[in-house]
N, C-alpha and C positions, 0 to 999 in steps of 0.2 A: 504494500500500500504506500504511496506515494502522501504523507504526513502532509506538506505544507499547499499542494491542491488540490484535496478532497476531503479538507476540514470544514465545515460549516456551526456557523452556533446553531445548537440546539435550543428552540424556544417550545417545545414539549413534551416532558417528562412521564413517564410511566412511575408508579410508587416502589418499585425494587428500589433498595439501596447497597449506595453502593460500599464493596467491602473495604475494611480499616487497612488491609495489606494494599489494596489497590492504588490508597487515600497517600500512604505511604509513599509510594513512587512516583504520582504526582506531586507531592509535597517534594522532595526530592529532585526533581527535575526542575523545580521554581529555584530551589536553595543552588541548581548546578547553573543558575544562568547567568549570562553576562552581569559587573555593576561598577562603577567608577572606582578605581584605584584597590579594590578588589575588600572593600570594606566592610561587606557581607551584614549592613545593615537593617536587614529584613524582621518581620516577625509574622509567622503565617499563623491565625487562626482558624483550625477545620471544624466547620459547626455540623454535625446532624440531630439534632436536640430538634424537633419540628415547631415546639414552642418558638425557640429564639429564632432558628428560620423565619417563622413567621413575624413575630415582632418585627425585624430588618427589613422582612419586607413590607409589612403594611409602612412604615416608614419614610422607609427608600418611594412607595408609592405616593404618598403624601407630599415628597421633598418634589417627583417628579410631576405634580399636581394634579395624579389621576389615581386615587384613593381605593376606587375600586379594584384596580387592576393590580396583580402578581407580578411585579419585576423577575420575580425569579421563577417562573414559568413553573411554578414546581417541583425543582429540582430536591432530593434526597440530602443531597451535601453542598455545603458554602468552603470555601474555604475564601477570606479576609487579609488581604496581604498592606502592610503596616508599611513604611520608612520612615527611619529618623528627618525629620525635616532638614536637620542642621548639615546634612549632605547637601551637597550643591548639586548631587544626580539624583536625589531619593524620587522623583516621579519616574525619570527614565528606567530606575532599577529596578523599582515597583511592576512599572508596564513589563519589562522585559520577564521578569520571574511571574508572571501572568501570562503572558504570550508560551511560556515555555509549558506551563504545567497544563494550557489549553492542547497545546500540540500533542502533551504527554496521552492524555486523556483519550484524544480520538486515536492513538496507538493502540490503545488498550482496548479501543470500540467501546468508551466511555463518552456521553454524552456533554459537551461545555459549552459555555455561553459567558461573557466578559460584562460585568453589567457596573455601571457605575454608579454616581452620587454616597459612594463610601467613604467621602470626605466629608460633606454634610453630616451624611449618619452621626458620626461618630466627632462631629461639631455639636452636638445636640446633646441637650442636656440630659434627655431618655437614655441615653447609652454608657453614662457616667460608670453605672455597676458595672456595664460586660467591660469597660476597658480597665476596672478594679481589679477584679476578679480574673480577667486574663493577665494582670499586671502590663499592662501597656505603659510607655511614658507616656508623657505629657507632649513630648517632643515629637513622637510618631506620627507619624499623619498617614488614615486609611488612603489607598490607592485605588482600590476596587475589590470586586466581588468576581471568585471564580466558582460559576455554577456548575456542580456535575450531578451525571443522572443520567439513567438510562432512556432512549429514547421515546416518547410515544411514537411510532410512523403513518397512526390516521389523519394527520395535519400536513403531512410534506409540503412544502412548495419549491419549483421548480427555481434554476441559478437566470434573472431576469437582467442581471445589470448592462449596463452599457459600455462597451469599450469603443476608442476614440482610437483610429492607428492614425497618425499624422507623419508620416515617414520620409 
């Protein structure tokens, strides 16, 4: 399977979840990704707790102004990826250790999806105990949300985008 052309986010999850060795090697492959000066200032949170999933997400839905709606399509597992803000690459290393554990996932024929406003979140005063209780600093700042799960496939939809060749 050809990883970086036949990735798609998944926005339809089926209720399997997915397993903690699996969670592992994703997690794993975010910790193996490129980051500025090799400073390994990351901190990944894997949630499958359905409570807190949901809390994040009614949230994340609220922040995104459509209250109804599941940002996280339903996925089994969050995983929450943190950088010290005082890195002058903590976005870029964030994104990148995101981008890797997405690629990891559909290797494994794991379901993922990149979802954001995990900066808000975790700006907000509602989230104070989960970043207690994970012991987050103060310093950190959420990057994003990497959703996994297995796929529903009654929802497909076909690759529609548009390329431009100007050659």
């Amino acid at each position: 399977m050809n990883t970086f052309t036949t990735r798609r986010s998944v926005r339809n999850f089926n209720e399997k979840t997915v397993k903690k060795s699996d969670l592992e090697k994703i997690v794993y492959a975010g910790q193996c990704a490129a980051n500025g000066m090799n400073r390994q200032h990351l901190i990944f949170v894997v949630l499958q707790d359905r409570e807190e999933i949901q809390r994040l997400s009614k949230l994340n839905a609220q922040i995104m102004g459509k209250p109804e709606m599941d940002p996280f399509y339903g996925s089994s597992s969050i995983i929450v990826v943190f950088a010290d803000a005082n890195d002058p690459t903590y976005i870029e290393d964030g994104a990148l250790a995101i981008g890797n554990m997405l690629n990891q996932a559909h290797e494994m024929h794991i379901g993922s999806c990149w979802i954001h406003r995990a900066r808000e979140e975790f700006e907000n005063e509602e989230t104070n105990d989960m970043r207690k209780k994970w012991n987050i600093p103060q310093s950190y700042q959420a990057i994003g949300h990497c959703v996994l799960g297995y796929e529903d496939h009654s929802g497909e939809k076909e690759i529609t985008s548009k390329v431009v060749w100007d050659l």
